[in-house]
C-alpha positions in Angstrom: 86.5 104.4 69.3 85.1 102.1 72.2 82.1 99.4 71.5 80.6 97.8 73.8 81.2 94.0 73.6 79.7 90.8 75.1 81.6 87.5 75.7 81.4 83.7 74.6 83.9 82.5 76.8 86.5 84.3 79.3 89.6 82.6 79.9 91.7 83.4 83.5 95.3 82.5 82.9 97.4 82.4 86.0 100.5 80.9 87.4 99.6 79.2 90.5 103.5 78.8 91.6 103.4 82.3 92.3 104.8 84.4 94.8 102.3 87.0 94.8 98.5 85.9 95.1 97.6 85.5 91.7 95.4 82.7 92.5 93.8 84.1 95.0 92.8 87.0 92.6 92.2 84.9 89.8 89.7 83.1 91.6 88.2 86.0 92.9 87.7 87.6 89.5 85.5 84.4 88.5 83.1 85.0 91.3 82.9 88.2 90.6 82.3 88.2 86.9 79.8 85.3 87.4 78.0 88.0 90.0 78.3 91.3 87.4 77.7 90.0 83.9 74.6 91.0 82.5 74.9 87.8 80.0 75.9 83.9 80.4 79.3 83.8 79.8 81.8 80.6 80.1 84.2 81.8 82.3 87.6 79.4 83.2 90.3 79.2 85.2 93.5 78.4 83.5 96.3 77.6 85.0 100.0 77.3 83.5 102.3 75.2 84.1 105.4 75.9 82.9 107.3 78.8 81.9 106.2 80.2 78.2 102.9 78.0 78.7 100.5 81.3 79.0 101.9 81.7 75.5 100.0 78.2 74.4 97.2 79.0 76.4 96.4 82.2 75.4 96.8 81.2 71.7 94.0 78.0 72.0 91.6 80.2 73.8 91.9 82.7 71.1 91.3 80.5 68.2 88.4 79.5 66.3 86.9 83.3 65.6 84.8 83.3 68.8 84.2 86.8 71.2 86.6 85.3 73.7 88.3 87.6 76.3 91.8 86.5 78.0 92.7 87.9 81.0 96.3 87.8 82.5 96.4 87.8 86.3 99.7 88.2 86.4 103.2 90.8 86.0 104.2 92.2 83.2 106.1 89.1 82.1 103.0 87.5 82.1 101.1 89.3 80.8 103.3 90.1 78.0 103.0 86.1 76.8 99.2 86.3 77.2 99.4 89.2 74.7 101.8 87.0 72.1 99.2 84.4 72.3 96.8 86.4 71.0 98.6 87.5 68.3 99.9 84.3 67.3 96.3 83.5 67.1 95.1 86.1 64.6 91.4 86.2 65.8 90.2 89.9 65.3 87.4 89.0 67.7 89.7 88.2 70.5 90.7 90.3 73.8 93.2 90.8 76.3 93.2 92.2 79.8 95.6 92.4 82.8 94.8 92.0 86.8 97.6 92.9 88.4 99.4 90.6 90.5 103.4 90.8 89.9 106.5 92.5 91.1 106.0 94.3 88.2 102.3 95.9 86.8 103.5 99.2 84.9 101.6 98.6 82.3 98.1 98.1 84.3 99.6 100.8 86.9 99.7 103.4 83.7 96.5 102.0 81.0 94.1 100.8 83.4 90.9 103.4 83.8 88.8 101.5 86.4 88.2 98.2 87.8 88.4 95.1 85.9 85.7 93.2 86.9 83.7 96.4 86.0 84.8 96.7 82.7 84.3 93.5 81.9 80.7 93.4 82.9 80.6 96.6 80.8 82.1 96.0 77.6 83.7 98.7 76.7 86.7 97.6 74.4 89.6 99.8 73.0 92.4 99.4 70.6 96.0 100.1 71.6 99.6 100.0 70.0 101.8 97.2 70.1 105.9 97.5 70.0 106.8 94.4 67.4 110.5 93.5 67.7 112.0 91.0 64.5 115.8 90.0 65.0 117.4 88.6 61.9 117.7 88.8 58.2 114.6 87.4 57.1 112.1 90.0 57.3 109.2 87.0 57.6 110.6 86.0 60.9 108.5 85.5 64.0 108.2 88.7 65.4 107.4 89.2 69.3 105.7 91.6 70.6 105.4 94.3 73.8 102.5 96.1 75.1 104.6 98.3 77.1 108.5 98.4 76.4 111.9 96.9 75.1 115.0 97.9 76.5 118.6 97.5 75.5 121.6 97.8 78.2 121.1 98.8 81.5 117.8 98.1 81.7 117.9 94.0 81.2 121.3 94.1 83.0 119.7 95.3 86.0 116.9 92.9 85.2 119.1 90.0 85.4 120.8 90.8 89.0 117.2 91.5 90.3 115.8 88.1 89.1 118.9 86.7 91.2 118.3 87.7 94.2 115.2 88.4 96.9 112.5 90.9 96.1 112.4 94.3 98.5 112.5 97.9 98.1 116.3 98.2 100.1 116.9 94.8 98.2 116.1 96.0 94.8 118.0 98.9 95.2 121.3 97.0 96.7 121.5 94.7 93.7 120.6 98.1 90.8 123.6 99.7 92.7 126.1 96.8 92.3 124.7 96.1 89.0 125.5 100.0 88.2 128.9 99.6 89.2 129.8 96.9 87.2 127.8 97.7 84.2 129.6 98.4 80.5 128.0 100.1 77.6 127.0 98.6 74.5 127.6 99.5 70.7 125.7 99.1 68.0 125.4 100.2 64.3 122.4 102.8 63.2 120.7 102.6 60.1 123.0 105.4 58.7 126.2 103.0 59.4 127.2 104.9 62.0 128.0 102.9 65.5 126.8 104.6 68.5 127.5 103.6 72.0 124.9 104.0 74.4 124.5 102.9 78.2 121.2 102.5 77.3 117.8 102.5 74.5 114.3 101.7 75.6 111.0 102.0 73.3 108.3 102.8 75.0 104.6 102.6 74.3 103.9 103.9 78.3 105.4 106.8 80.5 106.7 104.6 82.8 108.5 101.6 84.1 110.5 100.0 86.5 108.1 100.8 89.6 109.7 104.0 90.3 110.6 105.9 86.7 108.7 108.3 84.5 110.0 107.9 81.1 108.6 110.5 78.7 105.4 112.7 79.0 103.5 109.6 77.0 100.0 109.9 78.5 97.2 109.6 76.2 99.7 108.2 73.6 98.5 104.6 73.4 97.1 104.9 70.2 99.0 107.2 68.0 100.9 104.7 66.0 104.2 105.8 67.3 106.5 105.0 70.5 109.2 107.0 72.1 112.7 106.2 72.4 114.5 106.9 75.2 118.1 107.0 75.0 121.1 107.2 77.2 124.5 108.2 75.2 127.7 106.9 76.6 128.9 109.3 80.0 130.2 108.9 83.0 128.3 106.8 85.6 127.7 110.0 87.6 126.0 111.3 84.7 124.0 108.2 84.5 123.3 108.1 87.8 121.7 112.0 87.8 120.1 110.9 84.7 118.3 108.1 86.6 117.4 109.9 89.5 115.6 112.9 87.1 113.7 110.1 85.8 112.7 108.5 89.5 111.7 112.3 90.7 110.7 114.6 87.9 110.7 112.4 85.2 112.9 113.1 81.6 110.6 115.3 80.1 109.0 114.8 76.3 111.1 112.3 74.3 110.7 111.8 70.3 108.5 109.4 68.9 108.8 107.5 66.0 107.4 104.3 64.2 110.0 102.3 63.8 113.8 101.8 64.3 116.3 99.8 63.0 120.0 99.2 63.6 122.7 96.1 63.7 123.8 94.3 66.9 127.8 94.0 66.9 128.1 91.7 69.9 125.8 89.6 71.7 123.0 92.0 73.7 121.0 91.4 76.0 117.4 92.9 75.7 114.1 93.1 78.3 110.6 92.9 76.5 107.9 94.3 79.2 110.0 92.7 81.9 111.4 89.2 80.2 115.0 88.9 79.9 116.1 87.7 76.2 119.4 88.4 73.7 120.2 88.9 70.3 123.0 87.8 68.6 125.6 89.6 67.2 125.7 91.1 63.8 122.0 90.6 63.7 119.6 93.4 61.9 117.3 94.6 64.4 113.9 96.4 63.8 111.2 97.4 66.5 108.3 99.3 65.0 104.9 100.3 66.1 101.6 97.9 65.2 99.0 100.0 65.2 95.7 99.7 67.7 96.7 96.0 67.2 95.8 94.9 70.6 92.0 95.1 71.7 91.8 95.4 75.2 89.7 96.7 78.5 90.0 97.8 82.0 
């Protein structure tokens, strides 16, 4: 259910290293809030300054209880500490948005319903689901958290040679395909004690990622206190490979859905959370579930 909200503050948090134009938009966005609101609003710019430092930013101008909104003009990767920052700071009155301005903007490519600015001025906040990874075997760890996807094998793999090299459609698609060639699956152990081998597992809260591939027929699933898993059995690369160009052209198709899921790592893995490269050790419990409409956002 939407309500229309006003603003105490508005905090802009932007890298200003980047290689896109995120300052450029960030400043942009001020003038143009400080033009559209109906309402005196504080509105900064925030810049970071090192990596993990939208993380500490988001968090301060979250806390204290205040209507405070904090927008992420940034990727995915950004955005994706913006959103853990706001967690971390447990203010119910607290929101997040996304201005696109990455390599990578599925998730404001696949949620976003109209201009930001306009929104903004606006109001009109919703609820959405959150994927919440915890590694290790005390459930009170710190848990970390993804508004759009985790993905185990060939997805951070690929992630990894990408970050290496220059960005670029033919590029891209030079370092995927010697990434492909190289790449090994993974084992792990389910919750029934099987071990399964799999070339790759992704949970997904949207329908699509990467740029280019349409995961599952998700839409209008933001809120339903589930997330889809995607999985990719053990084959043959060819099989991968046909696998991966269904999902580039027509998509996969309607993929189940569940709350959570939980299994053991038996070697080191590597993982990508909405676009950030991190591992898990091995034989290390593993659960990703849904949190429900957890993140308030707009736009």
């Amino acid at each position: 259910m939407s309500t229309a909200r006003t603003f105490e503050s508005i905090v802009i948090i932007f890298n200003p290293n980047s290689t896109g134009d995120a300052p450029q938009l960030a400043e942009e966005l001020r003038t143009r809030l400080a033009e559209l609101l109906p309402y005196a609003a504080e509105i900064r710019l925030q810049p970071t300054d090192h990596a993990g430092h939208a993380v500490e930013l988001a968090r301060d101008a979250a806390s204290g209880g205040r209507d405070v909104l904090v927008v992420s003009v940034s990727g995915d990767g950004g955005y994706n500490e913006v959103v853990n920052g706001v967690m971390q700071a447990g203010n119910p009155k607290a929101v997040c948005a996304v201005m696109a301005a990455g390599n990578a903007n599925d998730h404001r490519r696949t949620t976003g319903t109209q201009p930001l600015e306009e929104a903004i001025a606006a109001g009109v906040v919703r609820n959405i689901d959150l994927l919440r990874i915890r590694a290790g075997h005390d459930e009170d760890a710190p848990a970390q958290y993804a508004h759009s996807y985790i993905g185990f094998g060939l997805t951070p793999v690929m992630a990894i040679d990408l970050e290496k090299g220059s960005k670029g459609a033919l590029k891209e698609m030079l370092s995927v395909m010697r990434t492909f060639s190289k790449f090994k699956p993974f084992q792990i152990r389910q919750s029934d004690g099987k071990h399964r081998k799999f070339d790759s597992l992704v949970f997904a809260n949207i329908p699509e990622m990467a740029k280019y591939a349409t995961l599952s027929q998700a839409d209008d699933k933001l809120a339903d206190g589930k997330f889809e898993v995607i999985t990719f059995p053990h084959r043959p690369k060819w099989r991968v490979l046909l696998t991966a160009l269904k999902a580039t052209t027509q998509g996969l198709g309607d993929q189940p859905s569940v709350s959570n899921y939980r299994f053991t790592t038996l070697k080191p893995i590597p993982y990508q959370i909405d676009g950030e490269v991190k591992s898990v050790d091995p034989k290390t419990p593993v659960i990703i579930e849904c949190a429900p409409a957890a993140l308030a956002t707009l736009g």
